[in-house]
C-alpha positions, -999 to +999 in steps of 0.1 A: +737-067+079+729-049+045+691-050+047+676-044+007+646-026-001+630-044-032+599-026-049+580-045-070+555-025-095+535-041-114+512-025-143+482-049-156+473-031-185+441-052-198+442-047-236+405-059-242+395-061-283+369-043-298+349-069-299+349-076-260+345-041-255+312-038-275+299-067-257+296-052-224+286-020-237+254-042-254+254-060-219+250-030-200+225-012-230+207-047-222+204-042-185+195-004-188+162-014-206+154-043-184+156-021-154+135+007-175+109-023-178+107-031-140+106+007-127+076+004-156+060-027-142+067-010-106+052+025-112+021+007-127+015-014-100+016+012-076-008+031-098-031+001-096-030-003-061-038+037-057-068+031-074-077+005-054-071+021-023-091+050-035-117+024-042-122+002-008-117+043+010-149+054-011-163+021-001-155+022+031-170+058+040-205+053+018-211+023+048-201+042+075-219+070+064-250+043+060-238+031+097-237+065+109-274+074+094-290+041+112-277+051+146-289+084+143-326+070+133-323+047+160-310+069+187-342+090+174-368+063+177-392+075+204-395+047+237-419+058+257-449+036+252-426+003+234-428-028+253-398-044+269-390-063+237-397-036+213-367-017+236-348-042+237-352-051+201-338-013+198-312-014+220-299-048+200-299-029+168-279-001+184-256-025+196-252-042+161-248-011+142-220+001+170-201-025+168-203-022+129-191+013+129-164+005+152-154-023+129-157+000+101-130+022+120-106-001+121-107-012+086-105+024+079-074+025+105-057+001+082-064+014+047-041+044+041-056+075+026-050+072-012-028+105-023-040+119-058 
């Protein structure tokens, strides 16, 4: 039994006019400017939201700066001679601003540092 190798080869040679040719070139040209617009629109919101985060960080610190000042005038506040409720009037705003600061920490957790 003869067994035959045929080879087939085939060339698609795409002969594509001027015209068509110009086309896609504008196509792409068109797409190049659109994707200049959005890295644009991109890098200026990302400048925006920099300034922001600088913003709510300079925010952030001036009250726990504030927070940090109360407890130290309360921690300072002399108790000998306060009644029971002026102690425990005291001890409540200690409490208050504690929990403040600590609240202020986490918000401060979860706002990154903004990079100049």
């Amino acid at each position: 039994m003869n067994v035959r190798h045929i080879h087939h080869h085939h060339h698609f040679h795409f002969h594509h006019s001027i015209e068509a040719r110009c086309e896609v070139m504008r196509r792409l040209d068109a797409l190049d400017i659109k994707i200049d617009l959005f890295k644009e629109s991109i890098m200026d919101g990302i400048e925006e939201l920099t300034g922001l985060l600088a913003e709510i960080g300079t925010e952030v610190d001036k009250v726990s700066t504030d927070t940090d000042k109360l407890l130290a005038d309360l921690a300072a506040i002399p108790t000998p001679g306060m009644t029971p409720e002026q102690k425990a009037a005291v001890a409540a705003a200690v409490a208050s601003a504690t929990v403040i600061r600590d609240r202020l920490k986490t918000l401060d957790d979860k706002v990154p540092d903004a990079t100049v």
